[in-house]
C-alpha atoms as one frame of an Amber mdcrd trajectory, in Angstrom:
protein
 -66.316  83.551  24.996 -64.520  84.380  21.792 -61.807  82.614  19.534 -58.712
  83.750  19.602 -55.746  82.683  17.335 -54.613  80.184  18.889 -58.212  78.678
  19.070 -58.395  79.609  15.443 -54.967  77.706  14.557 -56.719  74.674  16.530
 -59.472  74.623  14.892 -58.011  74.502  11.457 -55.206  72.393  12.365 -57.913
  69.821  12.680 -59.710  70.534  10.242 -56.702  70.099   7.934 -55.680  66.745
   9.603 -59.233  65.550   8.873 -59.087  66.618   5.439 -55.567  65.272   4.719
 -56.836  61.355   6.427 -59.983  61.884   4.127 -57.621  62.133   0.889 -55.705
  59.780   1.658 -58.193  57.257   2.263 -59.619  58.258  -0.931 -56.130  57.418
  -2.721 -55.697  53.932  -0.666 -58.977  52.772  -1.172 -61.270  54.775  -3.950
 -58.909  55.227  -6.906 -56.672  52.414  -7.615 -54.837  53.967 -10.696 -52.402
  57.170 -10.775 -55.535  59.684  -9.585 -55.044  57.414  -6.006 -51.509  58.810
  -5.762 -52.389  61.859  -6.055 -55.154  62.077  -3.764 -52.419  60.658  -1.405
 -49.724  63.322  -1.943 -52.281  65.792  -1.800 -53.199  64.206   1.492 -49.560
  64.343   2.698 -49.765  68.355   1.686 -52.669  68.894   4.020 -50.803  67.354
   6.669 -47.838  69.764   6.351 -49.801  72.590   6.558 -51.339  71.483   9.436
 -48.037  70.776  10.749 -47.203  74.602  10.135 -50.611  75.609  11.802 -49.970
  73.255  14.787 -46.229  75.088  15.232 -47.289  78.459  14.504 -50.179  78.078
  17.876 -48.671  80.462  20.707 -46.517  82.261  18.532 -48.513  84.483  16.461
């Protein structure tokens, strides 16, 4: 049983998700100065992108 792309576009919407909670955990609760709100928007980035990923499933 192989991936295909929309298994593919699962897998990393998840991953990206994951990564994008991880970041911005790390800006709520690690780094309480400016770095933290970065860390967040970055966070906010992944979950766009994963947003994309999530909408692009069954269409490419």
């Amino acid at each position: 049983m192989g991936m295909n792309k929309n298994t593919v576009l699962a897998w990393a919407t998840f991953i990206m998700i994951s990564v994008g909670v991880g970041l911005i955990a790390l800006g709520a609760f690690r780094y309480d100065e400016i770095a933290g709100w970065g860390f967040a928007s970055v966070g906010i980035g992944f979950f766009a992108i994963a947003w994309v990923f999530n909408a692009l499933k069954g269409r490419v």
